[in-house]
N, C-alpha and C positions, 0 to 999 in steps of 0.2 A: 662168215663161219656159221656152220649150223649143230649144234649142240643136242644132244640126244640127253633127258634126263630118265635116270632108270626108277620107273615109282614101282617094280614090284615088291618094296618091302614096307613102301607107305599104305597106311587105309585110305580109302576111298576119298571117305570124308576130309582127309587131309592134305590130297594131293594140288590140291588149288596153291594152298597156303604154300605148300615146296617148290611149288614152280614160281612165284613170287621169292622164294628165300633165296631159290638159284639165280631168281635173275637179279634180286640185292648182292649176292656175291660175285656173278661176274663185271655188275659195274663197276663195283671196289675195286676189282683188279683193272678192268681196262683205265679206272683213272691213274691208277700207280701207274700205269704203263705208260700214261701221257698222249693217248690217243685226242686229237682234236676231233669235235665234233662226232661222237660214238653214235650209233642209232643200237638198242638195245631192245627186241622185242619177245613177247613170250608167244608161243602157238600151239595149240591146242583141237586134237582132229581125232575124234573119239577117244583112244586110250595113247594116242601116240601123245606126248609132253615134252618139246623144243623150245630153244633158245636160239632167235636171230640175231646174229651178230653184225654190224656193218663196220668197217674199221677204218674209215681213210686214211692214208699215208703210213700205212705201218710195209717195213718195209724187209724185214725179220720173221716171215708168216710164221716159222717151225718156236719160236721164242712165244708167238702170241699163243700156239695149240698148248704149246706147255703150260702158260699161264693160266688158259681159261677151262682147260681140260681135266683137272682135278679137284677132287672134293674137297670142301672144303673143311677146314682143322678148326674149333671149337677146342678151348683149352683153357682151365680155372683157375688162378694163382692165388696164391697166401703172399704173405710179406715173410720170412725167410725167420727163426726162431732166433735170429742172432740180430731182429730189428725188430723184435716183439715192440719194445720200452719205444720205439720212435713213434713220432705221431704222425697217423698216417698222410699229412699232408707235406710229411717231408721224406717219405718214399719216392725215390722218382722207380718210374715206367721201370726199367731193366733192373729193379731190385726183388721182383716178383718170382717166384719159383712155382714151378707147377705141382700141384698135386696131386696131379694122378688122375682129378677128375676131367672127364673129355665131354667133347659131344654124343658118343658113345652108348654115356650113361645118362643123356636127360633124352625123357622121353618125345617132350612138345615145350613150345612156350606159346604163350595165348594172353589176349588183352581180357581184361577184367575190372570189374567194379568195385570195391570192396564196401562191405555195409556195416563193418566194425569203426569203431573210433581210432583204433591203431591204423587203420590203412586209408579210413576218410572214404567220400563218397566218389571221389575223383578217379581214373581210371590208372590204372598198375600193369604190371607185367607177371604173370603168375607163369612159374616150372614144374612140370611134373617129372622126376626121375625116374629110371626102371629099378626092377629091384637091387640089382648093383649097387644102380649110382643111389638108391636110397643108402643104403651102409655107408658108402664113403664120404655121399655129402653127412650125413649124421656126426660121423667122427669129427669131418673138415670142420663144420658149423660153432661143433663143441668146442673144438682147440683155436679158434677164433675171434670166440664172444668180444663184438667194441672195434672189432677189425676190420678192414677193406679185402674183401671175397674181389678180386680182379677177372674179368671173362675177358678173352682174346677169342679174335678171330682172325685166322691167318694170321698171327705175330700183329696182329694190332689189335689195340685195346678198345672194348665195346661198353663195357661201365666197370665200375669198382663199387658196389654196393657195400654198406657197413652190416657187419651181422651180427641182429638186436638181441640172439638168442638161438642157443643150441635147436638144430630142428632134426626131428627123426622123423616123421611122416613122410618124406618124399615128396612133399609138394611146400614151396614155397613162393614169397612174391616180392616183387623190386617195385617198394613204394616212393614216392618221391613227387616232384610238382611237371607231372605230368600232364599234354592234353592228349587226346586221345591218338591224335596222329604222332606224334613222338613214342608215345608206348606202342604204336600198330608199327612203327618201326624199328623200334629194339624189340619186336618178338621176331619179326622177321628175319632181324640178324641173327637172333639167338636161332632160329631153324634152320637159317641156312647151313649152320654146324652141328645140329639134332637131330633133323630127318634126317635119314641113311638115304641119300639123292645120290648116288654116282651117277657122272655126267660122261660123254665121249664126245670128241668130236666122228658125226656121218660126214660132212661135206666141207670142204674148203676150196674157195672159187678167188683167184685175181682178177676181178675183174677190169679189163682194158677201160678207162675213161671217155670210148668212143664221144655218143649221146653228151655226157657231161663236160667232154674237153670239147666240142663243139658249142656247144652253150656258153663255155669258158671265153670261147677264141671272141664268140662275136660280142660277148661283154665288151671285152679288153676292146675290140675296132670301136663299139658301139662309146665307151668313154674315154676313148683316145681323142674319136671326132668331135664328144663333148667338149673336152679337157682343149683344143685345140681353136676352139669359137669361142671358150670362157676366155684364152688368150689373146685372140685374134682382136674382141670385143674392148678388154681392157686396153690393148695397144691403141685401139681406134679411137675409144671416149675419153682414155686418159694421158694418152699422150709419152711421153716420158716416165711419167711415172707408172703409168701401166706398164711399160716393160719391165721398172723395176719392180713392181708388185709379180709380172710372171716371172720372173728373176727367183724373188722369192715363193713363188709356186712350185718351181722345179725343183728349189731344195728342199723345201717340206714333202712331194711326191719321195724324192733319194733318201732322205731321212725315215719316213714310215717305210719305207721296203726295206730299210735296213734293219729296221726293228723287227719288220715279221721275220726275217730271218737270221736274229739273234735270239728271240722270245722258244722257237720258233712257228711262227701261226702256217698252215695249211692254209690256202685261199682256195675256199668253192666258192659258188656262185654267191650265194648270200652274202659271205664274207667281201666278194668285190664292190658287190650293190653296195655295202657299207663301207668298201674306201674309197670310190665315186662319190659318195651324199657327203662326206667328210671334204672334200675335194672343192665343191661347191663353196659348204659353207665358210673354209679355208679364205675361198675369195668374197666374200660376204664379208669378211672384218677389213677388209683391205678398202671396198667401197666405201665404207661408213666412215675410214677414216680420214678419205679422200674430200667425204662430200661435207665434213665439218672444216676439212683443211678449204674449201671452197668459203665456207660460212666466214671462217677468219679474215678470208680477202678482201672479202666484199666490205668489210668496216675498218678496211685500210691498213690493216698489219702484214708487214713483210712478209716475205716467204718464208724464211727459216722461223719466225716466232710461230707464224699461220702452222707450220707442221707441228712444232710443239705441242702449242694449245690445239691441236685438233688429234694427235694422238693420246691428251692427256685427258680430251672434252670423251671421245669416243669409244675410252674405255668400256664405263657402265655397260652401256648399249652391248658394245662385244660382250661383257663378261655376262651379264643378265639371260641372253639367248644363246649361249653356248653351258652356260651353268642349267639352264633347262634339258637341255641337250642328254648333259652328260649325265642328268637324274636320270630321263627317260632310258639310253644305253645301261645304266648299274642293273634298273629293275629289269629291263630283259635278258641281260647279262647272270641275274640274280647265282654272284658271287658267293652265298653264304648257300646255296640250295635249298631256298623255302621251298616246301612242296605245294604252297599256295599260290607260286610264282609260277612265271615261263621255267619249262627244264627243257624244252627239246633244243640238240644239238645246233641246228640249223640258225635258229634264230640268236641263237646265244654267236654262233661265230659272227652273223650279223652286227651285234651289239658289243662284238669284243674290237670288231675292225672302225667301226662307226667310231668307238671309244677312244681308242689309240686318234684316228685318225683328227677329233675333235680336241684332242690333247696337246697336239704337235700341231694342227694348226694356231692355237693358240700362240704359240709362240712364236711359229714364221710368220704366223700374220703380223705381229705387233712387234716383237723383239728383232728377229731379224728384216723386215722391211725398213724398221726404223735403221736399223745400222746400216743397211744402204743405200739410205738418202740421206745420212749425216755422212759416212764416208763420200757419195758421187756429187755432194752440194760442195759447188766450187766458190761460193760467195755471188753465184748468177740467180736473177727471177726466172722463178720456174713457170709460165703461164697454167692454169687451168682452165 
């Protein structure tokens, strides 16, 4: 989708910052919408100001225009005069009423330094109101003093700042232990409902997966033939137990497919690259555990004790390189969305299939392989 933002009623000097606040507001939405792997970009070609939208698997297109096709609503709440006495940390969320004041009436929000002792040297969020919003916020301010001032955007909550003091000036500031990239992002959010940006959609395009479902196919051949020699290979070196280890290969392959389609995960190419590598290392715990159940033989313990103590010797080792694994998957995954971290979509579904995929091998490597070679162990030596 491509997104038209209309700056004729921003100045000049501020349209950079609006096209960053639109593109903070359509992320918001495309994540409520649940879109995998988004690509979100801004474009800029002399005075024309767009938003790239890329959406995989959405499959509803007239639900996504409606979503991402309207401005965005900036809306101030009080705590309700009948919950003045309560302390604000026992207000929830939907006890908030609006007052009136909107995005409307503030004119910008902007990052700031402040060089008083009240606000410290650390960086803030400073509002400037129009003359409007100057009267209303004055009144709201004064009928609030010690109170949580709540800002929403779109029906969700952006901060509740406490307010220290009636203010009529029209400019105020949201101090608190900010760094500077956490306050350069609550202004952005604060603009995305202050600048007057109406947005349209010019263009919406389905595009056919030609290129990409081809790329797709020859993964899937290309780690089938893998998937197929990883088998082939354990049958041949390990004998009986190799097949029961691809045994348990193929219900950890049915078990992660069933998850990305309960979860449910979109598999593009990245994402397969990542439950390929999980694939592998799936059968990497199955080795180790085989070649300590070898170690057990050799110094003359049975078969059935040799698997014990060699799934009980083998753990570490498994747990130590898949527990590396799965730091490595979090941080690119980066779950909490540090902006210091990986964000692009791509690499994140990478790191979400990798994830899953290292999770559940866990478990058929070690849990169910074990259960069946305690179930298929007839009281016979099993040679290695």
């Amino acid at each position: 989708m491509v997104l038209q933002a209309d700056m004729s009623k921003v100045s000049p000097e501020d349209r950079q910052t609006a096209l960053e606040s639109v593109k903070e507001i359509v992320s918001r939405r495309v994540d409520l919408y649940g879109v995998t792997e988004p690509v979100i970009q801004t474009s800029k070609v002399n005075d024309d100001y767009r938003i790239l939208a890329e959406l995989p698997g959405i499959r509803e297109v007239s639900d996504a225009v409606n979503l991402l096709g309207t401005t965005a609503q900036l809306d101030f709440r009080a705590i309700p005069e009948t919950l003045k006495e309560a302390t604000p940390g026992s207000v929830p969320l939907y006890q908030y009423e609006s007052t009136g004041l909107s995005g409307a009436d503030l004119k910008r929000a902007m990052v700031q330094f402040g060089s008083s002792s009240a606000i410290g040297a650390g960086p803030s969020v400073g509002l400037q109101f129009t003359d409007e919003g100057k009267q209303k916020f004055a009144q709201i301010t004064k009928d609030n003093v010690g109170k949580p001032l709540a800002i929403f955007l779109d029906e969700m909550p952006v901060t509740a700042p406490l307010v220290s003091e009636a203010i009529t000036t029209g400019e105020a500031v949201i101090s608190g232990s900010f760094d500077t990239e956490t306050a350069k992002t609550l202004a952005i959010q604060l603009n995305a409902g202050a600048l007057p940006v109406p947005v349209k959609v010019i263009e919406q395009r389905t595009i056919g997966p030609s290129l990409g479902q081809d790329s797709v196919n020859k993964s899937i051949v290309a780690g089938s033939i893998g998937l197929i020699l990883v088998m082939a290979f354990m049958a041949a070196y390990y004998g009986k137990l190799g097949l029961i280890a691809d045994i348990a290969l193929i219900i950890y392959g049915l078990v992660t497919l069933s998850i990305y389609k309960l979860i449910p995960i979109t598999l593009s190419l990245p994402g397969i690259a990542g439950f390929i590598l999980s694939v592998g290392m799936a059968v990497d715990s199955n080795i180790l555990i085989f070649e300590r159940m070898k170690e057990e033989m050799r110094v003359g313990r049975n078969w059935k004790t040799a698997m014990e103590l060699g799934f009980g010797r083998a753990w570490d080792s498994i747990k130590d390189a898949n527990l590396a694994t799965i730091i490595t998957a979090l941080i690119l995954l980066n779950p909490f969305n540090f902006s210091w971290l990986v964000t692009s979509g791509m690499v994140r579904g990478f790191a979400l299939t990798l994830l899953l995929g290292v999770l559940i091998g866990l478990f058929t490597g070690v849990a169910v392989t074990r259960t069946l070679l305690r179930v298929l162990y007839k009281g016979k030596e099993i040679k290695l």
